[in-house]
N, C-alpha and C positions, 0 to 999 in steps of 0.2 A: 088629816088634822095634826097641827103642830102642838105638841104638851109637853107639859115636864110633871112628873111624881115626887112627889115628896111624902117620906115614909119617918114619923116619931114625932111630928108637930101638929099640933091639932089647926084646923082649917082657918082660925079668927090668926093666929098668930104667925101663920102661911098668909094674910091678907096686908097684916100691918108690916110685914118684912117685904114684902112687895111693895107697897107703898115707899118705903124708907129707902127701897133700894133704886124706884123711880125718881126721885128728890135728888139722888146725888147725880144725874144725868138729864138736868133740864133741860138743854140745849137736845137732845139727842131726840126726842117724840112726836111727833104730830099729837097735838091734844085731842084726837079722834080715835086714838090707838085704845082700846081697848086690853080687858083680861078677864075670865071668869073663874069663879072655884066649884069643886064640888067634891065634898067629902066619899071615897067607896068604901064598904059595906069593913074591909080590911083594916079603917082606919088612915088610908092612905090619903091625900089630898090631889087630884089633880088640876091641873094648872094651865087651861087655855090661854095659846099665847093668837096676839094678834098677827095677820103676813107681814106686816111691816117691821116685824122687829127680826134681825138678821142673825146667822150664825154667830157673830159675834157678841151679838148683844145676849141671846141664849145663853149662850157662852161664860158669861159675865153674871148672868144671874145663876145659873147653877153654880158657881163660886159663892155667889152671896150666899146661898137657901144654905149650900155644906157647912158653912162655916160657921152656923148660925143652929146646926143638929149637933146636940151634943151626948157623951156620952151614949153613944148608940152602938150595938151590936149588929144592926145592920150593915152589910158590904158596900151596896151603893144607896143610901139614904137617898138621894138624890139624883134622878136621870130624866134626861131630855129626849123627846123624839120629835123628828122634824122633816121636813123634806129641803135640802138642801137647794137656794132659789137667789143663791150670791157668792160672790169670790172673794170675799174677805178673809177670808182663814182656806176656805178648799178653793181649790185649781176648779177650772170655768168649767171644766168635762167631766164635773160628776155634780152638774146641775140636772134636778130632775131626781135623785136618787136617796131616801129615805139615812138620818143619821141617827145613832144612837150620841150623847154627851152626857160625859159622869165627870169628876172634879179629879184631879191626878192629884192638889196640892191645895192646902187653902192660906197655906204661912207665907209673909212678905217675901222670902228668898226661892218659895219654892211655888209659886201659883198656876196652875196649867189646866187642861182639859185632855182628857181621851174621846177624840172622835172615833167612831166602827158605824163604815158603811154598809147597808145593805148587800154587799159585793164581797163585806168582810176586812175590805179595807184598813187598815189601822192607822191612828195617824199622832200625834201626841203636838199641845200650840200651848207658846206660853206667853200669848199676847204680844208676839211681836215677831213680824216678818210673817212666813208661813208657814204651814202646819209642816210637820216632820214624819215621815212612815216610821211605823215599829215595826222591824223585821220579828219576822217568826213569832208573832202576838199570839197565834193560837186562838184568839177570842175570834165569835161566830156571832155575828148579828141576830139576837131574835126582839121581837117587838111583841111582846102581851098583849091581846086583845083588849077593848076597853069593854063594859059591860053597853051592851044595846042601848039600854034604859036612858045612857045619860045624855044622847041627843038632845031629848025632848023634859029631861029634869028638871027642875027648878036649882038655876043658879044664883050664886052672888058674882055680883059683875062691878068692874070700876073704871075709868076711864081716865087717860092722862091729864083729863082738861077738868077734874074735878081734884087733883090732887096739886096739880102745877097751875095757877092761872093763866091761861090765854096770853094775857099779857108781858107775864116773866119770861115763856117758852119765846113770842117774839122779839123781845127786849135780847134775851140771850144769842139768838139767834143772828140779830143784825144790830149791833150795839150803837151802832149811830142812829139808826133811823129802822120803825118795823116798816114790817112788809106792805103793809095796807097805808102805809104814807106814802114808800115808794108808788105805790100800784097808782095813787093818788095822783101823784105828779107825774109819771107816765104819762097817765090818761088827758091832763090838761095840756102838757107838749103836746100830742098826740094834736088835741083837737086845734088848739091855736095853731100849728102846723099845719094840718089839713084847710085850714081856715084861710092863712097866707097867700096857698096852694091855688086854693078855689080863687081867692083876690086876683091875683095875678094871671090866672089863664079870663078871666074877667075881663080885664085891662086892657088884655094883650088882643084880644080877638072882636 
């Protein structure tokens, strides 16, 4: 399961910063994408992510949720776990392999993430090109178990298609024309074509 923890915000205010932080990335969802919360026992929130949403976009929101914890004595307010399922930030041959994401920087000159593989890996991206090793990191991958219980808990859940309209996320997507116009006129070529087709071997024989 792919999650991120967020540690000093309480869960309603972990829901509306998620929202706010989907809004600024309309073009980027399938409005099917999902996410749910649920508060542990710790005060922690955590924070199912949908498959569709990539290293990078994790990435992108563990920068939002940091930057957004204030005041905290905690070390990492804020960490992602994931299993690594794209090459946008990591290299194609450590698909398959579970990642730790914490926020290196949250200020405009300094904005980054720390990746640590399951392997121990380090790696440090600052949104642009690809990620970077950290020699001699010293840091050791562990992942906290989650509690049993919260498989079958009762969540709050949200969904892109109830925050961004269907129609904005298509509008952005293909700004001339949405997809289901295209698909439209496909389908009429399609058939007056086929129909030509048929004419013609008609004619001919």
């Amino acid at each position: 399961m792919d999650y991120i923890k967020v540690k000093g915000l309480p869960k309603d205010e972990v829901i509306g910063l998620v929202k706010e932080w989907i809004k600024l990335y309309p073009h980027s969802f399938n409005p099917e994408v999902n996410l749910w919360f649920y508060e542990l026992a710790d005060n922690q929130v955590v924070i199912g992510l949908h498959d569709d949403l990539s290293t990078l976009a994790v990435s992108l929101l563990v920068i939002y949720l940091t930057s957004a914890v204030k005041e905290t004595t905690e070390l990492e307010p804020v960490v992602a776990y994931l299993t690594v399922d794209d090459n946008e930030i990591l290299l194609k041959q450590n698909y398959g392999r579970r990642a730790k994401i914490v926020a290196k920087g949250t200020d405009d000159d300094n904005t980054g993430v720390i990746i640590l593989l399951e392997n121990n890996y380090c790696a440090e991206y600052y949104f642009h090109g690809k990620a970077h090793k950290i020699k001699d990191s010293e840091l050791v991958f562990l992942e906290p178990a989650l509690p049993e219980s919260i498989e079958n808990a009762e969540k709050d859940e949200i969904f892109v298609g109830d925050i961004i309209p269907k129609k904005k996320i298509e509008e952005s997507l293909e700004p001339d024309a949405s997809p289901w116009k295209k698909l439209m006129w496909y389908a009429i070529c399609t058939a007056v074509g086929l129909g030509i087709g048929f004419l013609l071997v008609y004619l001919y024989f």
